[in-house]
Each structure stands twice: as structure tokens, then as C-alpha cells.
N, CA, C and O atoms as CSV, one atom per row, in Angstrom:
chain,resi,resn,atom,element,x,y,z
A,1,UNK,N,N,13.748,1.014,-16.246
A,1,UNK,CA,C,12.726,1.910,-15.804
A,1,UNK,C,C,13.309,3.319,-15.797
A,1,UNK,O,O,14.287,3.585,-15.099
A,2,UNK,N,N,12.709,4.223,-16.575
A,2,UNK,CA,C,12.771,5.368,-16.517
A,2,UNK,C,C,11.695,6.803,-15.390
A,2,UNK,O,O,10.518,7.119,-15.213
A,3,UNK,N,N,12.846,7.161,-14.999
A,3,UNK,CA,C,11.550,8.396,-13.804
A,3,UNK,C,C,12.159,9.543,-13.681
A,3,UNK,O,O,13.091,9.797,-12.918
A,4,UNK,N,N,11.171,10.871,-15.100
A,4,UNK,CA,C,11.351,12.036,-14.736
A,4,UNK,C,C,11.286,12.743,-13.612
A,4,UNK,O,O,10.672,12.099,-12.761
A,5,UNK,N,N,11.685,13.898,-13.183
A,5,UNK,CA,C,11.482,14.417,-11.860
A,5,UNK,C,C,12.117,15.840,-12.253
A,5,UNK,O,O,12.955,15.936,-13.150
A,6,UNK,N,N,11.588,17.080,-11.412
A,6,UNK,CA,C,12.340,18.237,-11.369
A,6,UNK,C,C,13.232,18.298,-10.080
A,6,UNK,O,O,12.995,17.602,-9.093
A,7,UNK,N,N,13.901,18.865,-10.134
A,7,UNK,CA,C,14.892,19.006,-9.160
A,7,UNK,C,C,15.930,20.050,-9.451
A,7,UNK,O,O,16.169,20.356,-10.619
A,8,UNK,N,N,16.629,20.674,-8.334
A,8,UNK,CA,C,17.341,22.078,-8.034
A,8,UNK,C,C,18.640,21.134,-8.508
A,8,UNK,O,O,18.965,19.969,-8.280
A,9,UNK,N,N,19.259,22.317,-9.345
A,9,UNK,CA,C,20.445,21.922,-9.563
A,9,UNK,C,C,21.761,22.429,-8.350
A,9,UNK,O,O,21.748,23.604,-7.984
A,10,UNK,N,N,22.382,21.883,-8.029
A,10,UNK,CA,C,23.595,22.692,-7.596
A,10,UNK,C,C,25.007,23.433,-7.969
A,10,UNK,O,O,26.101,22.871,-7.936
A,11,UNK,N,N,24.837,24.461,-8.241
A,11,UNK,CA,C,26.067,25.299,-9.031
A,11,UNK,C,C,27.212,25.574,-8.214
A,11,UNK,O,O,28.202,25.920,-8.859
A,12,UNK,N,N,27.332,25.520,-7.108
A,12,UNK,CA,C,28.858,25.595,-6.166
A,12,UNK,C,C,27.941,25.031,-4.503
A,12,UNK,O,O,26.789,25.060,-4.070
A,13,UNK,N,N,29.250,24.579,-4.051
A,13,UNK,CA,C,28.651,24.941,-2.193
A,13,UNK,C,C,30.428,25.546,-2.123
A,13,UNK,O,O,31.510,25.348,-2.676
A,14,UNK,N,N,29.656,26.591,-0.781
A,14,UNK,CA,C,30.595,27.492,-0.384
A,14,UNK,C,C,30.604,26.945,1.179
A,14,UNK,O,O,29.601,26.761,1.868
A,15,UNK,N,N,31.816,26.757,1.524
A,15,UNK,CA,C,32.578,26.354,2.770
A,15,UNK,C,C,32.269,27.469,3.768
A,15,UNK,O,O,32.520,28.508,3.157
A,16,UNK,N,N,31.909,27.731,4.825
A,16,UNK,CA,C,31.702,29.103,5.866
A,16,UNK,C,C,32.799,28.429,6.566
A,16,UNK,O,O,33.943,28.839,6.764
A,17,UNK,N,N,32.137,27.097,6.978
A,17,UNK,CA,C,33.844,26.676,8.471
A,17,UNK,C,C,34.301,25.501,8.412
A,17,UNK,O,O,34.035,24.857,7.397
A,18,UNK,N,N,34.954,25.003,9.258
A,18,UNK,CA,C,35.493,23.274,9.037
A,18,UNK,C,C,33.754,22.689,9.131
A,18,UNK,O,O,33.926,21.563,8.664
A,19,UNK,N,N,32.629,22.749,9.362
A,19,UNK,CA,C,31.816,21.757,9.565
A,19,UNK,C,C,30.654,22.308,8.961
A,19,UNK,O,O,29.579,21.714,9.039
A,20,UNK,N,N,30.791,23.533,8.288
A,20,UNK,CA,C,29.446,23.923,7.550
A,20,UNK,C,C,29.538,24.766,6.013
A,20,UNK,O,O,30.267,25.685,5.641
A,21,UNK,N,N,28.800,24.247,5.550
A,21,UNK,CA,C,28.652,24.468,3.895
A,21,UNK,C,C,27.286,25.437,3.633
A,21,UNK,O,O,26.520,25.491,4.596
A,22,UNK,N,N,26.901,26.216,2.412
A,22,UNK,CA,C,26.188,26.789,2.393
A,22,UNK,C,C,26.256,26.287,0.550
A,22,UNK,O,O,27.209,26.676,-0.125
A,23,UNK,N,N,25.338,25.568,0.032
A,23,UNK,CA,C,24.609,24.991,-1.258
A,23,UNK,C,C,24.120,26.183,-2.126
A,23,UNK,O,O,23.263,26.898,-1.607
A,24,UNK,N,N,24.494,26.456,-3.218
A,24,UNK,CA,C,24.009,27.560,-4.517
A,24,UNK,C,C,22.899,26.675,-5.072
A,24,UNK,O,O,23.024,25.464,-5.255
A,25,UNK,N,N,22.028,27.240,-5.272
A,25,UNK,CA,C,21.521,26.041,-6.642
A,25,UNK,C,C,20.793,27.407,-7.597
A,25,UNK,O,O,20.573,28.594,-7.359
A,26,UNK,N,N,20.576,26.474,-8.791
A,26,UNK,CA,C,20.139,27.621,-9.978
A,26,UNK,C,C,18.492,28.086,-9.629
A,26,UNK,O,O,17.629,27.394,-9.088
A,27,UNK,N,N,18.416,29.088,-9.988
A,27,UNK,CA,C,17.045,29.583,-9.406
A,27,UNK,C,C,15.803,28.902,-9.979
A,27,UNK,O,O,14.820,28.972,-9.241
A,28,UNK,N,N,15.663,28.363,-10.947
A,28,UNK,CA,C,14.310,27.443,-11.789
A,28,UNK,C,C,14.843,26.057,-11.173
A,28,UNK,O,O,15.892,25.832,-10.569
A,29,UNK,N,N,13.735,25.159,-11.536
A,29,UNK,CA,C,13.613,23.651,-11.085
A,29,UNK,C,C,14.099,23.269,-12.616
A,29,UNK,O,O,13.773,23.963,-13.579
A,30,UNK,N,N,14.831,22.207,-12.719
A,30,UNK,CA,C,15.231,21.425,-14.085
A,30,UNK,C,C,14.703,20.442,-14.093
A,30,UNK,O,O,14.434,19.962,-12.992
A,31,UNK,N,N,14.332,19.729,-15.261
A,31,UNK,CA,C,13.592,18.085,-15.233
A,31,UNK,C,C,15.178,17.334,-15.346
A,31,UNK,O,O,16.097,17.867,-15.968
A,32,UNK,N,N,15.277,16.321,-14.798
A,32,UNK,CA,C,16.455,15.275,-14.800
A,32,UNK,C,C,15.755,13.938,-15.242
A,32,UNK,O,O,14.525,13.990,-15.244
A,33,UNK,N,N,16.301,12.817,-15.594
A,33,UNK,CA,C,15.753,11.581,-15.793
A,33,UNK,C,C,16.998,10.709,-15.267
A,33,UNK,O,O,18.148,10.576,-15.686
A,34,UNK,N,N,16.313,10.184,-14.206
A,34,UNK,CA,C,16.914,8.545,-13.371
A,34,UNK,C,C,16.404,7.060,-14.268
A,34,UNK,O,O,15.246,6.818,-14.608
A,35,UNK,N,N,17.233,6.464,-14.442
A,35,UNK,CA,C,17.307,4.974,-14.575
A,35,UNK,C,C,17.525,3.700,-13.868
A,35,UNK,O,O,18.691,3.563,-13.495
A,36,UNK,N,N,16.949,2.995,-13.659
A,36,UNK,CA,C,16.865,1.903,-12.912
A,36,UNK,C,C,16.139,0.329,-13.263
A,36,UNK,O,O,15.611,-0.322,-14.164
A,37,UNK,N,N,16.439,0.292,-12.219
A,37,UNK,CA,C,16.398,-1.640,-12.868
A,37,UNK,C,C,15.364,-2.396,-11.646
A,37,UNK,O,O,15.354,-1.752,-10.597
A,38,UNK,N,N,14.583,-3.540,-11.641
A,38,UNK,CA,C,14.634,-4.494,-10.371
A,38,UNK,C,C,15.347,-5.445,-10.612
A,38,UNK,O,O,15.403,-6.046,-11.685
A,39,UNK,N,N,16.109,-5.724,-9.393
A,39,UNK,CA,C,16.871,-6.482,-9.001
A,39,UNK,C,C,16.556,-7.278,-8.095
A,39,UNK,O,O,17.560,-7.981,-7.981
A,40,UNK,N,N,15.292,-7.869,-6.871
A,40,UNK,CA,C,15.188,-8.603,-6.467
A,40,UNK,C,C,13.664,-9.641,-6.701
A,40,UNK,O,O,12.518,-9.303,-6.407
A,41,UNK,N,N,14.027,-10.716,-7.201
A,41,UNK,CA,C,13.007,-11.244,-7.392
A,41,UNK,C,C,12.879,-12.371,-6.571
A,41,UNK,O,O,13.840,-13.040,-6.189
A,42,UNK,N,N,11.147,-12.699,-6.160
A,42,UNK,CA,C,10.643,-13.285,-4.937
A,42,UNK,C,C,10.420,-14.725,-5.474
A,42,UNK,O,O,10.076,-14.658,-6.654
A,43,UNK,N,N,10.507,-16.200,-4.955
A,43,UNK,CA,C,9.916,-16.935,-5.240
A,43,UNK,C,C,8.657,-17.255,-5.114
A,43,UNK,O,O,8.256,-16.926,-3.998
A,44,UNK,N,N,7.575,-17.917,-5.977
A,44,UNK,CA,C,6.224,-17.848,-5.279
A,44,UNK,C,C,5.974,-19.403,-6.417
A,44,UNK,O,O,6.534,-19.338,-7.511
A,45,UNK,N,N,5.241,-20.562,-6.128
A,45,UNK,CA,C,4.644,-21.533,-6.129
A,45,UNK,C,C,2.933,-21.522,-6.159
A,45,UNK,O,O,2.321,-20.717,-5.457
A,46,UNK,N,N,2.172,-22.568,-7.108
A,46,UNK,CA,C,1.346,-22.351,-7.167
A,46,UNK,C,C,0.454,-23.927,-7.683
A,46,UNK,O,O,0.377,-24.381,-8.825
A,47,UNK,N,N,-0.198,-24.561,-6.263
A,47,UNK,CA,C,-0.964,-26.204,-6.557
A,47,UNK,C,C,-1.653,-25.676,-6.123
A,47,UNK,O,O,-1.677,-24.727,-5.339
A,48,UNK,N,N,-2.920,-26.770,-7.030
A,48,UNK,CA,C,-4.490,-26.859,-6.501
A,48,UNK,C,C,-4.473,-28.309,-6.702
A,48,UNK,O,O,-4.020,-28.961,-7.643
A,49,UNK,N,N,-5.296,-28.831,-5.189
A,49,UNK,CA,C,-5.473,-30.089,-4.915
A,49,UNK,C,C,-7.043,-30.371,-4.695
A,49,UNK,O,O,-7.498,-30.016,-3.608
A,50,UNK,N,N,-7.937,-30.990,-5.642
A,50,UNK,CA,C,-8.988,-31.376,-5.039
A,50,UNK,C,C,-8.947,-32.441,-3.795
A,50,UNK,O,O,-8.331,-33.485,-4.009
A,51,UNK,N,N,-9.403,-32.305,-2.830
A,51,UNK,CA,C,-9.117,-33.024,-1.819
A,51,UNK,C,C,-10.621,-33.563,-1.568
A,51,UNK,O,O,-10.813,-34.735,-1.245
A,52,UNK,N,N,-11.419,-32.862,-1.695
A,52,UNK,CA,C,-12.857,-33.922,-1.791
A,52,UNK,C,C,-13.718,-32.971,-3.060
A,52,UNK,O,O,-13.139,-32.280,-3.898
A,53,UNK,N,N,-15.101,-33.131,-2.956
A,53,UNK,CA,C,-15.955,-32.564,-3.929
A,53,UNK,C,C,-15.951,-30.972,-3.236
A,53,UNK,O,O,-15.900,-29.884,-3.810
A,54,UNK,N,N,-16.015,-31.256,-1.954
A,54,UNK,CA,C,-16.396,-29.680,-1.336
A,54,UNK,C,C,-15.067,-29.021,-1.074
A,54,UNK,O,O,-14.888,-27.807,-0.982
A,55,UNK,N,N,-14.010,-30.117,-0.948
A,55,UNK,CA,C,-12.520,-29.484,-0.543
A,55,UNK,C,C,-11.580,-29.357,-1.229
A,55,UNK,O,O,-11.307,-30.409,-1.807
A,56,UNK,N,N,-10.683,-28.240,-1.538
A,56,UNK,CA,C,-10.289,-27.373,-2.063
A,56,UNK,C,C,-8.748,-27.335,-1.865
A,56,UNK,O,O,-8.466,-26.202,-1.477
A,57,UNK,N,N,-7.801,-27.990,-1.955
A,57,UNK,CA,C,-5.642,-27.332,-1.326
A,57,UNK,C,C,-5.515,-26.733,-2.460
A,57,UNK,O,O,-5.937,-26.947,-3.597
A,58,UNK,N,N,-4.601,-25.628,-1.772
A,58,UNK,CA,C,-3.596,-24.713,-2.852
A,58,UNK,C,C,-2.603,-23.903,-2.088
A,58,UNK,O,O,-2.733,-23.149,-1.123
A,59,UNK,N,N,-1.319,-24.369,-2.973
A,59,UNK,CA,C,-0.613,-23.818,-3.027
A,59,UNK,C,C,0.521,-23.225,-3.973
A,59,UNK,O,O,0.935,-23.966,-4.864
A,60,UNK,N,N,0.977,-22.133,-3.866
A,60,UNK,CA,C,1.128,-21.232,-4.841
A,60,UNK,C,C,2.754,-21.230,-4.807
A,60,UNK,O,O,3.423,-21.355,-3.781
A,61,UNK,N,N,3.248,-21.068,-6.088
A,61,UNK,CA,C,4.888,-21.028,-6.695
A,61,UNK,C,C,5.346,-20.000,-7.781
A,61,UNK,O,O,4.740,-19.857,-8.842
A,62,UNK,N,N,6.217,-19.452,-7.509
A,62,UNK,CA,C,6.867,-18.714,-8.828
A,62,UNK,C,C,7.885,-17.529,-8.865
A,62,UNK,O,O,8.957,-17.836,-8.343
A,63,UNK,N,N,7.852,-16.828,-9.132
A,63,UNK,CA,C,8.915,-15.482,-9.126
A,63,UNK,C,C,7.889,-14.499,-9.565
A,63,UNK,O,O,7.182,-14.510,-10.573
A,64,UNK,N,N,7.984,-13.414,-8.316
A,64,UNK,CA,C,7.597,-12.077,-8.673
A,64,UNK,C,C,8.878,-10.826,-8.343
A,64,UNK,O,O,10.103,-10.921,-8.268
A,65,UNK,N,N,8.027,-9.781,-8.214
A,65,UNK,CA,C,9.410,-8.521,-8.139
A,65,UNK,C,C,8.195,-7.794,-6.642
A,65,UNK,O,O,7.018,-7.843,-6.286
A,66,UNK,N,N,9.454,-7.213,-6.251
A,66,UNK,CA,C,9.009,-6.260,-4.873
A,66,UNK,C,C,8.738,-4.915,-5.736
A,66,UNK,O,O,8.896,-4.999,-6.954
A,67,UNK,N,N,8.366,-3.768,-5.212
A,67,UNK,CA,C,7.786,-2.122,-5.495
A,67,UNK,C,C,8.201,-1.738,-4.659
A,67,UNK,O,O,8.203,-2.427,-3.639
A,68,UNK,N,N,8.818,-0.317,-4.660
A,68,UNK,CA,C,9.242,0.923,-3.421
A,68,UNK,C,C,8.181,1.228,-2.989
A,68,UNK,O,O,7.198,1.033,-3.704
A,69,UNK,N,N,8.061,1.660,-2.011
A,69,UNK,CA,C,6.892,2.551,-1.464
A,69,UNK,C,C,6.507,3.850,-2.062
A,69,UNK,O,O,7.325,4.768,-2.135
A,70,UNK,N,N,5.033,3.984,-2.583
A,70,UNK,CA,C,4.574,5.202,-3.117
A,70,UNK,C,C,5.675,6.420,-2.909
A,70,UNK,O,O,5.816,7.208,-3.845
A,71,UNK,N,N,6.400,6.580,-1.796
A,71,UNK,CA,C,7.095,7.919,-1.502
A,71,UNK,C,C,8.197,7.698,-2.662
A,71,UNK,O,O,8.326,8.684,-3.388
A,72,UNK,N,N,8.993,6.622,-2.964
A,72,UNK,CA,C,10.438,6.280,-3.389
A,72,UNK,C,C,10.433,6.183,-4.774
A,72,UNK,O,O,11.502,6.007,-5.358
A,73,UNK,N,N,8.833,6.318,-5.710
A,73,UNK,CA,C,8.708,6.006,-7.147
A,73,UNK,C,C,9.251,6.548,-8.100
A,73,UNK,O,O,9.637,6.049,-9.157
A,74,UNK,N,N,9.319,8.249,-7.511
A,74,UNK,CA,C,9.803,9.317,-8.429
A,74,UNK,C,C,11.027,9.471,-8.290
A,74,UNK,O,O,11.229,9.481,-7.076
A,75,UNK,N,N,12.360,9.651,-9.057
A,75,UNK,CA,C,13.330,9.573,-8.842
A,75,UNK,C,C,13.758,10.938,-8.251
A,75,UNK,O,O,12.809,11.667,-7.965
A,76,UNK,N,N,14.983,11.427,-8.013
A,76,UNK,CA,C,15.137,12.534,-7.268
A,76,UNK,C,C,16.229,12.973,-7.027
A,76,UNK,O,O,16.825,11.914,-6.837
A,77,UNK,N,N,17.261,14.064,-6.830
A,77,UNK,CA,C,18.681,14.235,-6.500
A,77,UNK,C,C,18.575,15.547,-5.466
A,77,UNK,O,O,17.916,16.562,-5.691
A,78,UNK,N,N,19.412,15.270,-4.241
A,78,UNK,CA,C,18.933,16.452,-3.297
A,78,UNK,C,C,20.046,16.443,-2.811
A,78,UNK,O,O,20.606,15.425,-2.404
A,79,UNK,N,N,20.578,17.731,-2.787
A,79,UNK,CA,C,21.965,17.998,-1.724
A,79,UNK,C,C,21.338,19.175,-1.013
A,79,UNK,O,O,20.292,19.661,-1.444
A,80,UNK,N,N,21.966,19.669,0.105
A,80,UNK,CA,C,21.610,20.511,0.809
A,80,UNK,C,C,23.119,21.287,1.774
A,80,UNK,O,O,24.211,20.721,1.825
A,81,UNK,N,N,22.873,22.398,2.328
A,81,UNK,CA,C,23.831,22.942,2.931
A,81,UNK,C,C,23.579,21.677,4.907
A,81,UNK,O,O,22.831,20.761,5.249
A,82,UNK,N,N,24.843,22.550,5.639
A,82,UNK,CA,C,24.824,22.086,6.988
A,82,UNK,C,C,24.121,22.088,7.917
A,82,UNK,O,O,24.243,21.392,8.925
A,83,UNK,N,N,22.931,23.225,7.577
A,83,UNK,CA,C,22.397,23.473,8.566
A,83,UNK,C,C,21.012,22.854,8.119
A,83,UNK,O,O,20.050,22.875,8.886
């Protein structure tokens, strides 16, 4: 799976003290491209039992895949300063 995205590049971070940084980034947004894979797949099962004329069993079997949440689709790279 491929997912364009723009995102700030970072050209230096500058040190102010032992615990805080201050992040450069280039002044335009750049497009980047992330790659990725799924990696967890679900088991799922799948019978149908007539049990009378009006009655109906089922149950279901097999392998599917999970999805990120709408927020997590687009890929992304973010650094930031300390504060």
C-alpha cells in the first residue's frame, strides 16, 4: 500500500539548552510517499444450517484484515521543536 501526503521537511534542529530544540523546516510543503503492508489477519468462519422450514443457523469462518482509523490512512512524518 502506497500513501501520498505533503509534509514539512526538516533542514537542521538547533539545540537552545540541555532540554530544548528549536526545528528548521523548508518553507513549502513537499509530497513524500509511505509504504506499507497489513499484517494482521482475523479469523472468521462461515455455516448455514437449515434447522426447520422457518429456521435458519449460521455461522461464519475465514480470514479478514483490520483498517486504521479514518485519522491514521494518510501517511505522514512530523518532528517538531520542545516546546
Amino acid at each position: 500500500m502506497v500513501s501520498p501526503s505533503e509534509s514539512q521537511i526538516p533542514l537542521q534542529v538547533n539545540w537552545v539548552a540541555a532540554s530544548e530544540w528549536i526545528t528548521d523546516f523548508k518553507p513549502e510543503l513537499e509530497e513524500v510517499t509511505y509504504t506499507g503492508e497489513y499484517d494482521l489477519i482475523l479469523p472468521m468462519l462461515d455455516i448455514k444450517v437449515d434447522l426447520t422450514d422457518e429456521l435458519v443457523g449460521r455461522m461464519s469462518m475465514g480470514k479478514t484484515i483490520t483498517r486504521p482509523g479514518l485519522g491514521n490512512l494518510l501517511g505522514s512524518f512530523s518532528v517538531s521543536g520542545s516546546s
